[in-house]
C-alpha positions in Angstrom: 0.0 0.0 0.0 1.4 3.5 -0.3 0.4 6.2 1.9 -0.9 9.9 1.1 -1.3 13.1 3.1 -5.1 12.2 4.1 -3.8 8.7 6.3 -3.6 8.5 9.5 -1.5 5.8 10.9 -0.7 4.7 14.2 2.5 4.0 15.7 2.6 2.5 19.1 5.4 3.5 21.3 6.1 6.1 19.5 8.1 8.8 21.5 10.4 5.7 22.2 13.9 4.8 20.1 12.3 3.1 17.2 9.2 4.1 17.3 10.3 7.9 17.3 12.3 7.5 14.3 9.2 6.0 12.7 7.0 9.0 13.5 9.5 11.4 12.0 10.1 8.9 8.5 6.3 9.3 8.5 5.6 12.7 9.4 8.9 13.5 6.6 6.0 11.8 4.0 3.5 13.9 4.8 1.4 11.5 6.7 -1.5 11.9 9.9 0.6 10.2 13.2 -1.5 9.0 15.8 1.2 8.8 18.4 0.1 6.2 21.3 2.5 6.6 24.2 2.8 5.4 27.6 1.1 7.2 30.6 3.7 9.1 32.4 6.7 8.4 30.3 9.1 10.0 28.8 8.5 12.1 25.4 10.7 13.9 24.7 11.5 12.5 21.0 8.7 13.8 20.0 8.8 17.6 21.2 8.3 20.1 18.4 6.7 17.4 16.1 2.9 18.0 15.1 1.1 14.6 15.6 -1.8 13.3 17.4 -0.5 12.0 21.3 -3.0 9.6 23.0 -1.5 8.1 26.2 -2.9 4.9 26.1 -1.8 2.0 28.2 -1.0 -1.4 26.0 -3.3 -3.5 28.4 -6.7 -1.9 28.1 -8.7 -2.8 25.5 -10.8 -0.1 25.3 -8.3 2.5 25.1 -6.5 0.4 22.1 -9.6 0.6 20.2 -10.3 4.4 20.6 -6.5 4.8 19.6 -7.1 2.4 16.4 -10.5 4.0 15.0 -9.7 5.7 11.7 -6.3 5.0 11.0 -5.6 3.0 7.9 -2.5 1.8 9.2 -0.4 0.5 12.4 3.0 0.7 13.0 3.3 -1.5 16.5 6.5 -1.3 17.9 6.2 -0.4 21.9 7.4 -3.1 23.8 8.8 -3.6 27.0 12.2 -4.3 26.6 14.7 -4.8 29.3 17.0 -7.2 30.3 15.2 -7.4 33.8 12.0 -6.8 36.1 10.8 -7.4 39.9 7.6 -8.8 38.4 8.5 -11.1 35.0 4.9 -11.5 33.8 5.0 -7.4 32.6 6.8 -8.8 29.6 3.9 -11.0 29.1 1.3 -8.4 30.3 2.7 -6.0 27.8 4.5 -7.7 25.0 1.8 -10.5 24.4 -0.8 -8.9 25.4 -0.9 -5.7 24.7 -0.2 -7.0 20.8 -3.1 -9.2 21.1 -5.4 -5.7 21.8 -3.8 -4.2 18.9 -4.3 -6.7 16.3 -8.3 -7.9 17.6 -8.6 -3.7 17.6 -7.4 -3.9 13.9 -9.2 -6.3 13.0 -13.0 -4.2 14.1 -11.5 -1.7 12.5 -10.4 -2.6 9.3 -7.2 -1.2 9.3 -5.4 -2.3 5.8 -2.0 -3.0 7.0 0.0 -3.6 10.3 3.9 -4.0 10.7 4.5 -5.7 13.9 8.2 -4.5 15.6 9.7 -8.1 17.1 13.4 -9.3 17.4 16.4 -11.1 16.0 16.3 -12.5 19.6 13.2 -14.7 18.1 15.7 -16.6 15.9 18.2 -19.2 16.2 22.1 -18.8 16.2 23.0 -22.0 15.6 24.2 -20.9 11.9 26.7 -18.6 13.7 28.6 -21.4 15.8 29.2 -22.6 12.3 30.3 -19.0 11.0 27.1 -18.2 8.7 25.0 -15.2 9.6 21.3 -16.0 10.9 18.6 -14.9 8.8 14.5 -15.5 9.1 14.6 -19.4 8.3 17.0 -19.9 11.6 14.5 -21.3 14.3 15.1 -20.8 17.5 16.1 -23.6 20.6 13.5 -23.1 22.1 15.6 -23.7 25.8 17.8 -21.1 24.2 15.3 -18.4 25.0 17.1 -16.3 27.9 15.7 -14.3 29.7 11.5 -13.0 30.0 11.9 -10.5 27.2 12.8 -12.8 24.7 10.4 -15.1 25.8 7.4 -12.9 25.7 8.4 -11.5 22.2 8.5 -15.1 20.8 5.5 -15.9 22.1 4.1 -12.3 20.7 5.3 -13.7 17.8 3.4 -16.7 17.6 0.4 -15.2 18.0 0.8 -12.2 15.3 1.5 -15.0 13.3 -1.4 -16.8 14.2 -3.4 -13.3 12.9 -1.6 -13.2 10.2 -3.1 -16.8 9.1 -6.9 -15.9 10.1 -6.5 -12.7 7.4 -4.9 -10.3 9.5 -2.5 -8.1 6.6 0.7 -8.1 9.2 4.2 -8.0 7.9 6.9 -8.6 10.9 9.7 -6.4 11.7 13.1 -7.9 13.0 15.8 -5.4 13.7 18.8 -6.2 15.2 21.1 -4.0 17.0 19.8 0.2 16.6 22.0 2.9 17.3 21.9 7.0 17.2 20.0 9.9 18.1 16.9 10.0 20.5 18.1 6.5 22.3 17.1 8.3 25.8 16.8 5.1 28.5 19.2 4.2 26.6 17.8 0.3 25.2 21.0 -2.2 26.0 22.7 -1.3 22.5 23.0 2.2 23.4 23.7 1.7 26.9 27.4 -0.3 25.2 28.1 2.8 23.5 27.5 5.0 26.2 29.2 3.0 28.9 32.5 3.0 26.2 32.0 6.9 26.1 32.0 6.7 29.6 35.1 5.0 30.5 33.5 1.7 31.9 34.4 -1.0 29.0 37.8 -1.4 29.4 37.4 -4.8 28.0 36.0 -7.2 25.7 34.4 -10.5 25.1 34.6 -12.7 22.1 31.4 -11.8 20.2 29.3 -10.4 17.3 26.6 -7.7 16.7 24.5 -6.4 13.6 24.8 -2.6 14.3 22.3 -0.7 12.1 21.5 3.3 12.4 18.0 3.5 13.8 16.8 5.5 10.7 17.6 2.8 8.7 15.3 0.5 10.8 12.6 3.1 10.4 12.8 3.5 6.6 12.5 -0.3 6.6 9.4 -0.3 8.5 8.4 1.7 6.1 9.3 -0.2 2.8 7.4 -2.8 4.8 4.1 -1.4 5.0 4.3 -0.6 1.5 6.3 -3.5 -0.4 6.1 -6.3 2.4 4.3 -10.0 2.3 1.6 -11.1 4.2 3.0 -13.1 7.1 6.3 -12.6 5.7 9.4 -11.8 8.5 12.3 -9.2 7.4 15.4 -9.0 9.3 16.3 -5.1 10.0 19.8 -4.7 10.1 23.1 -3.0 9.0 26.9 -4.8 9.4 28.1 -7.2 12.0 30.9 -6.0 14.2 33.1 -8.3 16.6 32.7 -6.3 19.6 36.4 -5.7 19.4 35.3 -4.0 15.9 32.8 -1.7 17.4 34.7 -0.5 20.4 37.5 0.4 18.0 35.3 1.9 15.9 34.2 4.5 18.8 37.2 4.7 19.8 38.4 5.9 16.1 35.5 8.3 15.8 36.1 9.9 19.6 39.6 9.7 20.2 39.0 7.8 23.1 41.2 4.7 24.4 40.5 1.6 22.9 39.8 -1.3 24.9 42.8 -3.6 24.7 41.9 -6.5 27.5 39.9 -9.8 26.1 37.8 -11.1 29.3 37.0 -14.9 29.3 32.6 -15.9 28.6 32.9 -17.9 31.6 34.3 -15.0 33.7 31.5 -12.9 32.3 28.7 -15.0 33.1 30.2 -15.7 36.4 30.4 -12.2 37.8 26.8 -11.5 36.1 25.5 -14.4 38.0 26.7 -12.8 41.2 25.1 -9.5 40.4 22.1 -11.0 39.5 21.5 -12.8 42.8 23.0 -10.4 45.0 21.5 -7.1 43.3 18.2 -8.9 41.5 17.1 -11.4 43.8 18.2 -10.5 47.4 18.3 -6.4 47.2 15.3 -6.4 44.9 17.1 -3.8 42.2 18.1 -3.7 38.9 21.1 -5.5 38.3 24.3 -3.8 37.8 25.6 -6.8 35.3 21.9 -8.9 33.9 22.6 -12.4 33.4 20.6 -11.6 30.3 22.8 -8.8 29.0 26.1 -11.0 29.8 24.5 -14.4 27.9 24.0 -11.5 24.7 27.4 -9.8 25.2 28.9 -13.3 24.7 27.0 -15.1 21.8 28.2 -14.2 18.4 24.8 -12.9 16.7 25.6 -12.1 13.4 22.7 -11.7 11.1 21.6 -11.3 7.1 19.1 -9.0 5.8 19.4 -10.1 1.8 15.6 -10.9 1.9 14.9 -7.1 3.3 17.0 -5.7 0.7 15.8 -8.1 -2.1 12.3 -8.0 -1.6 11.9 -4.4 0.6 14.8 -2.4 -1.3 16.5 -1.7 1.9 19.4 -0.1 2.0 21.6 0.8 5.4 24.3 2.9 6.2 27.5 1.7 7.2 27.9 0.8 10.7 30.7 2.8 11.6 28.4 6.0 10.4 25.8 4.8 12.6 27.8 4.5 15.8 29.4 7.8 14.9 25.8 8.9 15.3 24.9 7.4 18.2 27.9 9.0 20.1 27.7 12.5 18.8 24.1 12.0 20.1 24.9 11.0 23.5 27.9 13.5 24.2 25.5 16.5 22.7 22.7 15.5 24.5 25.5 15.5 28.3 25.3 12.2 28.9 29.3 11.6 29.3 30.7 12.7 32.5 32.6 15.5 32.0 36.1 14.0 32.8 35.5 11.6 29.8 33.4 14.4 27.2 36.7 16.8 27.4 39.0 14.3 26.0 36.6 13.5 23.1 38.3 14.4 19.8 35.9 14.2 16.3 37.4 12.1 13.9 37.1 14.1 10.5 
């Protein structure tokens, strides 16, 4: 389908990292955003931008189907993602099913087309043990599954698929790993880059990432909605970087140090183990190491996107442009301590 300046579409989440990028690829085509946020969160992506804001919480039905009335398409990408939460069953409260309110609310309302925002973490890796990227025929072990956000998005999955096979018109989304501006929590990815800006990776493990510039992932979404199958899953990404890779790269672009110290998996699991116990399960706080963020920090996930840029005509930027991005954003924006932001020299 292709849009014109009389549709309004819905994007869910969308003062968040994704879904913010979205609004503004939609609002740059001319096109009515119905922005459904969060109650109480933060929106600042979306300050100056003239859109429609309904806060709207994912869970209540009614509220979904207000938000949904008139728009001739969705764009669903809020989701709660972190790598850890008091209460597990939010993810499945949120994740599963708030996306079950907004696909039965598209379906009453006839909405022509949805694109549903999941994750590489849905597919297998077995493929990269054997040094060939994962792409969207790599199923996943299912025991493989860290961790409750994972879980909850592969059961979201399921059940957009599911839609998709009762008539539901529902393409699904699979970025990988987003960088650059407006990454405000920051999601894990940015918090790597930050955390390297900020002095507190001065080592590395042995693994691999698909970095791709979060504009890219929302002019995808885009090609989506207008070029993608019924049904059909698209991997979202850009270039996989060792994390060795990446860190270099930043440091490159910032004039930073580079880390130089390769730090065993087992010894990373280990000391997230002990955080998560200690900090997780006995002090009832976040984690300063999640077991989940150590188990992703030390598996190699390398992916391919050839059926997104066969079939979608998507096109990234190179990584290294991306995370050049993603730290001018985050030392504009102050979120580098001082001692670190006045040693930063701009490569170029």
């Amino acid at each position: 389908m292709e849009l014109s300046s009389q549709d309004r579409v819905l994007v869910t989440g969308a003062s968040g990292f994704i879904g913010s990028a979205v609004t503004r690829a939609l609002l740059a085509r001319g096109v009515q955003v119905v922005a459904l946020l969060e109650p109480g969160g933060d929106h600042t992506n979306l300050d100056g931008l003239e859109l429609e804001r309904l806060e709207v919480d994912l869970r209540d039905p009614d509220g979904v189907d207000g938000a949904v009335k008139d728009c001739r398409a969705i764009f669903h990408v809020a989701a709660l993602y972190r790598f850890w939460a008091r209460d597990r069953r939010q993810f499945f409260d949120v994740n599963v099913g708030g996306s079950r309110n907004i696909m039965d609310a598209a379906k009453r309302a006839g909405t022509e087309r949805l694109v549903y925002t999941s994750t590489v973490g849905t597919l297998g890796l077995e493929s990269g043990r054997h040094g060939r990227p994962s792409d969207e025929r790599s199923y996943a072990e299912v025991s493989h599954l860290f961790g409750s956000y994972k879980q909850s998005k592969y059961v979201a999955e399921h059940e957009v698929l599911r839609a998709a096979a009762e008539g539901l018109p529902v393409s699904i989304i699979l970025p990988t790993f987003p960088v650059g501006p407006g990454d405000r929590a920051p999601t894990p990815t940015g918090q790597l880059v930050l955390d390297y800006l900020n002095g507190r990776v001065p080592a590395y493990v042995d693994t691999v990432l698909n970095v791709a510039h979060v504009d890219d992932l929302a002019t995808g979404q885009l090609l989506a909605l207008e070029r993608g199958a019924v049904g059909r899953s698209y991997i979202l990404g850009g270039e996989n970087y060792s994390l060795k890779r990446l860190l270099d790269t930043l440091a490159a672009v910032t004039g930073l140090p580079r880390a130089r110290l390769p730090v065993p998996r087992a010894l990373a699991l280990g000391v997230a183990r002990v955080s998560e116990f200690i900090e997780g399960n006995l002090l009832h706080r976040h984690p300063s190491v999640p077991l989940e963020a150590a188990r992703m920090s030390t598996t190699r996930m390398a992916f391919d996107d050839t059926r997104a840029r066969q079939e979608l005509g998507y096109s990234p930027r190179p990584a290294a442009d991306a995370l050049a991005a993603s730290a001018h954003w985050f030392v504009d924006q102050e979120k580098v301590v001082p001692a670190r932001r006045d040693k930063v020299v701009w490569a170029g």
